[in-house]
C-alpha positions in Angstrom: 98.3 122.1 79.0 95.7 119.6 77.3 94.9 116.3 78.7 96.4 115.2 75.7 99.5 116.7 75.9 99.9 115.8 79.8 99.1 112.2 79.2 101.8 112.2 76.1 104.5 113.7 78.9 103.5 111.5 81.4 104.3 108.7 78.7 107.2 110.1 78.0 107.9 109.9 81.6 107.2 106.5 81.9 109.0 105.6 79.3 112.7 107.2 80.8 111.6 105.8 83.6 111.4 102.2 82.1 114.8 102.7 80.6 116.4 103.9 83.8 115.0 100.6 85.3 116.6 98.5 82.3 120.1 100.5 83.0 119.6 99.6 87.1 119.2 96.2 86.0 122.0 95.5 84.1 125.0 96.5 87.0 124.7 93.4 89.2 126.0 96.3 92.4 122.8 98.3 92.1 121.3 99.4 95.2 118.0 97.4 95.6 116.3 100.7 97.0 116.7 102.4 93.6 115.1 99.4 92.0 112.1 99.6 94.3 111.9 103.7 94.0 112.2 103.9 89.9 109.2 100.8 89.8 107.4 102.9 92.4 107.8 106.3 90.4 107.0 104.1 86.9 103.4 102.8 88.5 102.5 106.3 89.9 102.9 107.8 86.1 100.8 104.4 85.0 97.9 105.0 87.4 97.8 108.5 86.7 97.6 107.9 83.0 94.6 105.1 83.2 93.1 108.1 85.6 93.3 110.8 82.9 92.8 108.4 79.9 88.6 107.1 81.7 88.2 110.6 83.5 85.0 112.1 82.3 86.4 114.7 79.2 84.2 116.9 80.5 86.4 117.3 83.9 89.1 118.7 81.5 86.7 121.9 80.2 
C-alpha cells in the first residue's frame, strides 16, 4: 500500500470515527467511556496521519 493510499484510509478512518462520536453525542444515556475511547481512537489516526504526511518520502521507498 502507498503512503498515499494509507494516509487516505486513515482519513477515512477518522472520518467514521468523527461520525460515530457525533451519533454518541446525540443519546443523552451514552456511556461516558465510549465517548473518551472513540476521541482516543480519532487522535491516534490524527497523529499518525501528521506522522506520515512530514515523514521524510524517502522512508516510504
Amino acid at each position: 500500500m502507498s503512503m498515499q493510499a494509507h494516509v487516505a484510509e486513515l482519513e477515512r478512518r477518522h472520518q467514521a470515527l468523527d461520525k460515530e462520536l457525533k451519533e454518541a453525542l446525540s443519546h443523552p444515556g451514552t456511556d461516558e467511556n465510549r465517548i473518551a475511547d472513540i476521541k482516543r481512537r480519532k487522535l491516534h489516526i490524527k497523529d499518525e496521519i501528521t506522522r506520515l504526511r512530514s515523514a521524510p518520502s524517502s522512508v516510504f521507498h
